[in-house]
N, C-alpha and C positions, 0 to 999 in steps of 0.2 A: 293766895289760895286758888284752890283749883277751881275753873267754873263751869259751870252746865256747858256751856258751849265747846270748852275743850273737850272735857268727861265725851260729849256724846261723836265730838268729832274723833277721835282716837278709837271708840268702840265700834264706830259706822266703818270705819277706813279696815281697821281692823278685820271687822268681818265680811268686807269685800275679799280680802283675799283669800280667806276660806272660801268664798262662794267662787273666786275665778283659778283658784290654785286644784285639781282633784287631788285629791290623796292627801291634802294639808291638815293637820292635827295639829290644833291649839293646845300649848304646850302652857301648864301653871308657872312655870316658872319663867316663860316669856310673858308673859300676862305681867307678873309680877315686876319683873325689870319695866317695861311700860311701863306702870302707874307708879313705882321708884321716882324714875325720868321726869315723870309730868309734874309729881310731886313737888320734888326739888327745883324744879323751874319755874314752878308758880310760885315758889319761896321768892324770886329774884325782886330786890330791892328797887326801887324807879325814883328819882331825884324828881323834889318837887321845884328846884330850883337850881340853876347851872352853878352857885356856890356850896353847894349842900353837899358837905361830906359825910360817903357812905362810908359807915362803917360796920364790913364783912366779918360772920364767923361761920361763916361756912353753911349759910343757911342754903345756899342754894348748890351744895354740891354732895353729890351721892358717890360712891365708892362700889360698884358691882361686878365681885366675881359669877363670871357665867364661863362654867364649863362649857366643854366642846357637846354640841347638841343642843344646845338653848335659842339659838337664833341669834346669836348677840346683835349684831349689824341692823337687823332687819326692829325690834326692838326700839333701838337709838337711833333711825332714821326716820321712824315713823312719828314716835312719841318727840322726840326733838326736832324735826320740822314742822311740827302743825304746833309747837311751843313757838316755836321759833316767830313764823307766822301768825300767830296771835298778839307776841308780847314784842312784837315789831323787833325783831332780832336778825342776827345771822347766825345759822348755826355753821360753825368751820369742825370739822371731823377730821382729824388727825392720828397717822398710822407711823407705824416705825420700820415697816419696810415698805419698799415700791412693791409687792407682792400684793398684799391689799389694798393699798389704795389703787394700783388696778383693778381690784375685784369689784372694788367700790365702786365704780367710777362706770365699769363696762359691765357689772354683774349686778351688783347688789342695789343701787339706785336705780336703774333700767326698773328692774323688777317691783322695786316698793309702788313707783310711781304708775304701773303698769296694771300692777295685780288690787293697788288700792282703790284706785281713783286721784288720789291725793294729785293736787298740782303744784308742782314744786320742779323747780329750773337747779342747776346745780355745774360749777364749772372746777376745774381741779388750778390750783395752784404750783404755781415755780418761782422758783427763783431766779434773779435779774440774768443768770450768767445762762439760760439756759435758751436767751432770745437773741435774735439779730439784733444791733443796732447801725438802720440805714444809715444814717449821718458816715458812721466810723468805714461802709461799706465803699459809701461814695468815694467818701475823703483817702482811702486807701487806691482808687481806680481809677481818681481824677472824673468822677462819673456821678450825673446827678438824675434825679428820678426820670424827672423830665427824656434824658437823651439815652437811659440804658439800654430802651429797647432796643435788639438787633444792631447795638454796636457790633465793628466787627472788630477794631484794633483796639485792646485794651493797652495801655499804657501805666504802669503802676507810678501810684506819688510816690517818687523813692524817701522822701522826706521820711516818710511814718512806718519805714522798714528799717528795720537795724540790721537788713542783711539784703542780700540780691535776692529775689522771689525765684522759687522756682516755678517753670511753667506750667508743673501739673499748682500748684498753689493760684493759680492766675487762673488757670482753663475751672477752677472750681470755687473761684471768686466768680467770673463770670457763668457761671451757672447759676450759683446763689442771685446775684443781681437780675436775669433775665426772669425766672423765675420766680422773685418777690414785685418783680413790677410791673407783671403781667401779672399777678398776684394768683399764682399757680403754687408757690411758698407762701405760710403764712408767719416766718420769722419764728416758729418754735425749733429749736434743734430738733427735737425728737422726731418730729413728721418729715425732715429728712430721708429721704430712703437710703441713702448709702451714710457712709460712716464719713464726719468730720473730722478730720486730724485737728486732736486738742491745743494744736499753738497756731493754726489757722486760725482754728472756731474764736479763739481766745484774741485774736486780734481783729474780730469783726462783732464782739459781743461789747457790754459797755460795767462798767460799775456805778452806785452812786458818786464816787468822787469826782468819774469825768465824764458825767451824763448834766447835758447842758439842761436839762431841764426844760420850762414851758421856754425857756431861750431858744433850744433848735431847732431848727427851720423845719426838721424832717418829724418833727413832736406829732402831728397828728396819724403819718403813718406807724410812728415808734408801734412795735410788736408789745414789747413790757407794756404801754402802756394804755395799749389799747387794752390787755389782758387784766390790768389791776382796773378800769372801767368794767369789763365783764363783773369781776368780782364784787364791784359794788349792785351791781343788779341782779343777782342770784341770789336764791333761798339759800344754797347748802357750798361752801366751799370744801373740797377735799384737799389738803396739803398733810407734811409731813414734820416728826416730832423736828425736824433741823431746822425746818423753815419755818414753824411756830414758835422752834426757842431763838430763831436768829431776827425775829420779828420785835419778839418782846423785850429781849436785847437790845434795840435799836428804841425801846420807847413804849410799842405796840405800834397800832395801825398804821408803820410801814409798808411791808409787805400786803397784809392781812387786814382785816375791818378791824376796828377799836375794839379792844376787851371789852368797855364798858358795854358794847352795844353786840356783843355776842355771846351764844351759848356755844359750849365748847364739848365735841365727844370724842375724850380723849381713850381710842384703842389702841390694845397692846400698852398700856400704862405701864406696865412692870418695865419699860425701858425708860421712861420719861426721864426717872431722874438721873439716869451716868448718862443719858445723852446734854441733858443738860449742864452734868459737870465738863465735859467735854465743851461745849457752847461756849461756855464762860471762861474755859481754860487759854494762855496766851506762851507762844513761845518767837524767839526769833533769833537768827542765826548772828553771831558777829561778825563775823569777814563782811556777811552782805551790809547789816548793818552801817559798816564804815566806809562800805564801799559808797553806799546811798548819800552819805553824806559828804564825803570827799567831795563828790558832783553835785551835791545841793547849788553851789553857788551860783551854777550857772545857770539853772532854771530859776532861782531867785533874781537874778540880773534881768533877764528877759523880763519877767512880770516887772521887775521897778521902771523899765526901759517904758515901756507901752501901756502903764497904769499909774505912773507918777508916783508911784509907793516907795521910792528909795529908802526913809525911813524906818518903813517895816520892811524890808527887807534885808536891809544890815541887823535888825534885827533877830530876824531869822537866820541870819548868816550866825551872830551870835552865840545863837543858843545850839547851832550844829556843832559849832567850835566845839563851845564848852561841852556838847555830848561826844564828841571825837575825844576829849583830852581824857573823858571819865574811862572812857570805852577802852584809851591806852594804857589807863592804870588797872582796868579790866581784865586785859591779856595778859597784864605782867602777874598778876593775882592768879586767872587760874593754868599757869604755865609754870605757877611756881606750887597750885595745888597737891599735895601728893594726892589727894582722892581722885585726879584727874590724869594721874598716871599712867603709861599705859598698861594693859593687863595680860596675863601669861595666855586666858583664855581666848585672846584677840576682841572679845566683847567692849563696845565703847564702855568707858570709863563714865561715872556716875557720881556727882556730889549734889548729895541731900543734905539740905540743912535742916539739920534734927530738929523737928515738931515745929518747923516753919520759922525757927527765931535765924536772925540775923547774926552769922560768925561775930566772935569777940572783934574789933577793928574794923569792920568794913560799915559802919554805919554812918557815918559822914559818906561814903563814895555812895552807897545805895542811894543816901538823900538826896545826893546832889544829882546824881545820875535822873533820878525820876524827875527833879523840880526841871533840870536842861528839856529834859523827854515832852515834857509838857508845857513847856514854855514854846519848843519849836513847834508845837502840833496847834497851840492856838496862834504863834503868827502865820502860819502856813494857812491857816481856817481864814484870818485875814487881806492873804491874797488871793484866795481865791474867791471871796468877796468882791475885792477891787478887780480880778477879772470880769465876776459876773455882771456888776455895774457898767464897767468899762463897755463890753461887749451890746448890752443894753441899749447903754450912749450912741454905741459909735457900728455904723452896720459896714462901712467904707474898711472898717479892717478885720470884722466877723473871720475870715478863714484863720488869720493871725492869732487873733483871741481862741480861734477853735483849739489851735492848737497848744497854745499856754495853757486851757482849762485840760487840756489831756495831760500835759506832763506835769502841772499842779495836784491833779488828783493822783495820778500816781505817787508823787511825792508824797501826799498827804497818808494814802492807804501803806508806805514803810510807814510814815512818824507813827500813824493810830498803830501799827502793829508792835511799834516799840515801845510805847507810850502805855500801851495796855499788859505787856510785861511789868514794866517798872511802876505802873501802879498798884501791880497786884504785890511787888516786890515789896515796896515800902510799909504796904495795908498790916496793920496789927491788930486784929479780932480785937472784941471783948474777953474779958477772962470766962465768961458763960459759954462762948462762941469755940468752935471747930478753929485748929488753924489752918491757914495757907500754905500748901505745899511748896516748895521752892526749890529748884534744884537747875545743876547744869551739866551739860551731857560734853566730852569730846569726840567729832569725830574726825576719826584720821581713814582718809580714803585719798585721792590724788591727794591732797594736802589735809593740812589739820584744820579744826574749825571748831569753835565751840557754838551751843545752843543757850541760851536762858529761856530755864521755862516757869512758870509758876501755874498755881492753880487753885480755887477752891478743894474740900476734899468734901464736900456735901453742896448740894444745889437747894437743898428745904429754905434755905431766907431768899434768897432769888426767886423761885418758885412762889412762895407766900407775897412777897410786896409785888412781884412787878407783875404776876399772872392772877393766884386765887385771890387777892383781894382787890382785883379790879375785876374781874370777868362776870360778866353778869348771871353766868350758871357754867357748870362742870359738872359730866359725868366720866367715869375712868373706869375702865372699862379693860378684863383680860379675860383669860381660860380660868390664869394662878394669879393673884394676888394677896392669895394668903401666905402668912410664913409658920410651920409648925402651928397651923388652928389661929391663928390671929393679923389682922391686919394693922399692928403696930411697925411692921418694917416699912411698910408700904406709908402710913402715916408720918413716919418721922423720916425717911429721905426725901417725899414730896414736900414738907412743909406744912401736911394738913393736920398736925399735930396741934398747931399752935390755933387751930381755927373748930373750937368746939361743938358748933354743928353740925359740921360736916358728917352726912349720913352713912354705914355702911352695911353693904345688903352682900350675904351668903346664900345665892340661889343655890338648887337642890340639882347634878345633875338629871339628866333624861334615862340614862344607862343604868340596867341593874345590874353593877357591877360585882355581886356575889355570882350570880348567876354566868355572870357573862365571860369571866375572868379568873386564872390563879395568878397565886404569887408562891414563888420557890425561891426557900432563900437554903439553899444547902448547906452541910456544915462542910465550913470550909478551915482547916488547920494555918494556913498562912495567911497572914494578914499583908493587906497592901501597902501600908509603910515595908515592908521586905520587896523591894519592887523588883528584884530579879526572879526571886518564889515567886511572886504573886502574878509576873508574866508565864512562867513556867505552867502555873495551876492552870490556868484560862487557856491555854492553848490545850492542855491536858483535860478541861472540862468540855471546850466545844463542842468535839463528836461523839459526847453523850450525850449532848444537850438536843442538837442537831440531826435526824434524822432523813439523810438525803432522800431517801425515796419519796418525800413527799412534795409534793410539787409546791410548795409553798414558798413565803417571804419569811427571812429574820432577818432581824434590824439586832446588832450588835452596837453597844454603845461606850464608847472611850473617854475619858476626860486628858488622856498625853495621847501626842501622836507618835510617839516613840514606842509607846508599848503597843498601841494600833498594829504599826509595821511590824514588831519582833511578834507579834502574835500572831499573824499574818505568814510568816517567813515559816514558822513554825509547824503551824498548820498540814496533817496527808495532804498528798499530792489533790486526791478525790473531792476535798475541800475546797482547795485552792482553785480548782477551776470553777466554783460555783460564785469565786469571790466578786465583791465589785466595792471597792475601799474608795474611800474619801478620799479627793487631792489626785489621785488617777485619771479622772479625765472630768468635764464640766458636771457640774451637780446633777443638770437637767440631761445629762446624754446617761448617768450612771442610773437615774430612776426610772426612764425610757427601758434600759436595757433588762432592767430589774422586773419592771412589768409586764415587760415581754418574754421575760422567760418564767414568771408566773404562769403569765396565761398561756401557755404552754407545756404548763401542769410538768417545770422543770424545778428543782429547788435554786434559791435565790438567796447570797447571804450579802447585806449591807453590812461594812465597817464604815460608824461614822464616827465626829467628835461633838462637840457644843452645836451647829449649825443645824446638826440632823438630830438633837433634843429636842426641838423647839419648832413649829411651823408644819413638819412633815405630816403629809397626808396620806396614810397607807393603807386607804381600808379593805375589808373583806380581807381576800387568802394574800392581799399581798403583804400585809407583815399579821403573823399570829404567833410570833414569839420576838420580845425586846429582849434583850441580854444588855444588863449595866455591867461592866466592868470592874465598875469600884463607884464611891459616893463622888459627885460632882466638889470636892471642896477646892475654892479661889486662894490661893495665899498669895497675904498682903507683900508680893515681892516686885510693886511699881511704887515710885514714890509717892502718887497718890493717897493709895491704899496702906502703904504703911505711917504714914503723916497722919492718916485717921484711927490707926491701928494703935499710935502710941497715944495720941489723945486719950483714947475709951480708958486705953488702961490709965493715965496719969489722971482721971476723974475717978478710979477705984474700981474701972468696971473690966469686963471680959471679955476683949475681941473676939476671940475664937465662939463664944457664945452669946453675944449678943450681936455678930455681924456674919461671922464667918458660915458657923450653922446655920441662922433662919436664911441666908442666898442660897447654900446647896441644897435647903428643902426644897425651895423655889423650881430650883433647878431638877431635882429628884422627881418630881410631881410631875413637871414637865415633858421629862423623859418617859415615864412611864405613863402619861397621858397618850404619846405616841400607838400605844395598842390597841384602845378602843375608840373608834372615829364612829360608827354610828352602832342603830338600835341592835343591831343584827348581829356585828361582829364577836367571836370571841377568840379568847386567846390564852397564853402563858407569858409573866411578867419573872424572869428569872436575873437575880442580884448578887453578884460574886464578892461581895466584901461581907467579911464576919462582922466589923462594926455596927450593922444595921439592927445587930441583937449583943453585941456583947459590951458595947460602949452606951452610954444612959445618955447620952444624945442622939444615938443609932436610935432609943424605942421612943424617943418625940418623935423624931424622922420616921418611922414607920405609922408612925396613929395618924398623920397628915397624909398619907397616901391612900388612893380611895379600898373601898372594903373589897377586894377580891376574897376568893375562898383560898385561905392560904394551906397550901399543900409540904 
């Protein structure tokens, strides 16, 4: 429950920043999302005792759609750190692009902390690959902290190079080095001022696999882990949905503070869950695969050589065998696939295994394959125990050892990546349960090669066990979370379906969108399944739509970048110079140019696709007319998506209506949120598909789009 002391601290902070903001108007439905936040976080469960299983339904987690206008950020910053701060927590706030968590970071926190009073510290999170790791620095330059300064001869350990260095790769090692140990670098790649070359960066960065841990030497300068230090002594971490689901993935409080001991505000949620089917998804090449293990033997040699492990190591030697022999029966299988054929349209070749069941005969090779996959992965997990002991023991061969726990963990990170195929491979759901996508790709480029991929096709039980029923509070947080008037899409691909408290709040937006806004939906004679008509009409409706003499912005909006271009090509000459199309030149140099010939009261046309749906900020005269093309619809043609597409139907239900529509409302809503960004603006919302009125999914899709005056 909520208590006086929170109530009055949230109202006091609150109305600091009306008294230090001028012009700030306390808005009810930011009011309203605050005491949502506070509510649901007071809700958060506390263990009277370190055996004490909680068992979560969602009491402590809220669901808030907040249109563009409500203050979202400002809201979940406020109300979720003085929670956070009270009920001894962390709050971590996570974004799904870098776009925002920039804002965050340099905009949005600056300012709550500023304008409130509130005192509250806050550090942004990364991930391991994104820091130096000195050890790997030294040990590449034969250079240790102590003597980097104002070396003048760098000498490379040729050892830990698989190739001759070149001298500009040297001359910016030793920049790197001079520079973290005058500590003028602080070992984040990003605060680099010039650009890394990724196979450089990549051999002076570390993983968990071959990160020596409190074992080396250079651990208290380590960058990561001074950084994951920071993170435990801040109120607020900012990271992202990749690095929150590659966290929980791992367990939880890897990367990030413990679930249990955090509250979480998850924006931009409408991406959470296909990022996290992605997270969980595993694939891996075969050629490399065989290659890796051809050469197991000899970094298994070495560790039995210098760890007395010969035992386990023939071992491991083993289970490589036996995964090489599977792997042989492998190639001869899909070389003999016809699904893996090659194809006229030159497109790699694709076998899906229908609704994730295992071909008639291959289920002895799957089993045996996964049982080798995971027998190598935990003796592999065993020597590099006996290095780390080893190393521990004995400091007289420490560089030795440094360098077996580098080529163990790399070992290790192919087996986990094979290992987490063939487990996904063999897994057989519940009959209740979604299946497992599974398929394999050929690609024939210098040589041929196949891939194994597999995949969940929903992330909702992953999300439920391993995040919402540990986390000590959730708020989720977008513009759209609704689908067609309801938050059941959003409920059943997160998971929070299954957890019946879970709260959800439909703020009202700020915008009077009759006033502010029409919507034109013309009749239009051809329909966009005719897609050579339906490019024909749209280039033929433009410059009625379009009235160059006005110095304004339209935002034109595509769902193919095919019909983009032929609509494009199409277009008077007089158009065409006004244009500035997606994929042309960088996003940020096309809205630059855009704006600048706004304000120069020239007309201005965007052609974008999905990217410029979503995110785009165009307010005032730079966009006052969207143009949709046609309806946002996804078809299930990746194996993902169609794995779940036969599912719905083999339970008796409607993909195309109970997945396929409520996404393109999603998506529909989004696009035509692009028109009105604040109180002031108005505009024309114009829709070039008949469906929106003549098909009885078009008039759900229409009642969910906000109330413009329709014209």
């Amino acid at each position: 429950m909520l208590t006086d002391l929170e109530k009055n601290a949230i109202s006091d902070h609150y109305k600091n920043i009306a008294r230090n903001l001028p012009n700030f108007r306390p808005r009810a439905a930011q009011r309203k999302m605050l005491a949502e936040i506070a509510n649901a976080f007071s809700r958060t469960q506390i263990r009277t005792s370190e055996d004490e299983i909680i068992e979560r339904q969602g009491e402590s987690i809220v669901v808030v759609e907040g249109p563009t206008g409500v203050g979202k950020s400002l809201a979940y910053l406020l109300a979720g750190g003085i929670m956070a701060q009270t009920r001894d927590k962390k709050l971590i706030v996570s974004s799904a692009t870098i776009a925002l968590q920039e804002q965050l970071v340099h905009r949005d926190l600056p300012f709550v902390i500023e304008k409130s009073g509130l005192q509250m510290s806050f550090a942004l999170a990364k991930g391991r690959g994104r820091y130096l790791c000195p050890k790997r620095l030294y040990d590449l330059t034969q250079t240790h902290a102590q003597t980097a300064l104002g070396f003048e001869e760098l000498q490379p350990n040729t050892t830990l190079w698989d190739k001759k260095p070149k001298q500009e790769e040297l001359d910016t090692l030793r920049e790197l080095a001079d520079a973290f140990t005058e500590r003028r670098f602080n070992g984040d790649r990003d605060t680099w001022p010039e650009n890394i070359d990724d196979g450089l960066w990549h051999r002076v960065t570390n993983d968990r696999h071959g990160c020596l841990k409190q074992a080396c030497p250079n651990r208290p300068e380590c960058p990561f882990f001074l950084a994951r230090e920071v993170l435990e002594q801040v109120d607020v971490v900012v990271a992202n949905h990749d690095l929150l689901l590659a966290d929980i993935s791992m367990g939880g409080g890897v990367i990030l503070p413990d679930p249990e001991r955090s509250f979480y505000c998850i924006d931009e949620a409408h991406h959470l869950s296909k990022k996290a089917v992605n997270q969980f998804a595993a694939e891996h090449s075969l050629s490399q695969a065989q290659s890796f293990l051809e050469k197991l033997p000899v970094t298994t040699s070495k560790i039995a050589a210098h760890c007395d492990k010969a035992e386990v190591a023939n071992l491991a030697d083993e289970a490589a065998t036996a995964l090489l022999e599977a792997f042989g029966d492998w190639m001869y299988q899909v070389q003999q696939a016809d699904e893996l054929a090659p194809t006229s349209s030159g497109a790699d070749p694709l076998w899906l295994w229908e609704r994730g069941q295992i071909p008639e005969g291959l289920d002895t090779l799957v089993e045996n394959t996964a049982i080798s996959a995971r027998m190598l992965l935990k003796h592999l997990y065993n020597l590099n125990d006996a290095i780390s002991l080893a190393r521990r023991q004995n400091d007289d061969n420490a560089t030795l050892l440094d360098g077996l726990n580098l080529e163990a963990g790399l070992a290790i990170a192919h087996a986990e990546k094979i290992n987490a195929v063939w487990d996904l491979m063999v897994t057989v759901p519940r009959e209740t349960e979604p299946p497992l996508a599974k398929w394999m790709v050929a690609k024939r480029q210098s040589s041929i090669d196949f891939l194994f991929c597999a995949s969940p096709v929903s992330s909702a039980s992953m999300l439920n066990n391993q995040l919402w029923r540990r986390a000590a509070g959730a708020v989720l947080t977008s513009a759209t979370l609704q689908s067609l008037g309801s938050f059941d899409l959003l409920l059943r691909q997160t998971g929070l379906q299954w957890l019946p408290e879970t709260t959800t709040v439909a703020l009202e937006s700020p915008f009077d969108f009759p006033q502010q806004g029409e919507l034109y939906l013309p009749f239009l004679p051809v329909s966009p399944k005719d897609s050579n008509g339906h490019t024909l009409m749209i280039a033929e409706w433009l410059p009625k739509l379009i009235d160059l003499r006005q110095g304004v912005g339209t935002l034109v909006l595509f769902s193919s970048r095919k019909q983009m271009q032929e609509v494009a090509m199409r277009l008077p000459d007089a158009y065409q110079e006004m244009l500035l199309i997606q994929g042309d030149k960088p996003k940020a140099i096309l809205l630059e140019q855009h704006l600048a010939a706004v304000n120069q009261n020239r007309a201005s046309i965007l052609f974008g696709l999905d990217s410029f749906a979503e995110g785009l900020d165009l307010p005032g005269f730079a966009c006052v007319h969207v143009i949709i093309a046609k309806l946002p619809f996804s078809m299930p043609d990746n194996p993902i998506d169609k794995t779940l597409s036969d599912w719905v139907s083999d339970q008796g239900g409607n993909p195309f209506m109970e997945i396929t529509v409520p996404e393109a409302s999603i998506k529909l809503i989004q696009a035509v949120g692009r028109l009105i960004r604040t109180e002031t603006d108005t505009g024309r919302v114009t829709i070039l598909d008949n469906r929106l009125t003549t098909a009885h999914y078009g008039k759900k899709m229409l009642a969910a789009l906000p109330p413009f005056k329709r014209i």
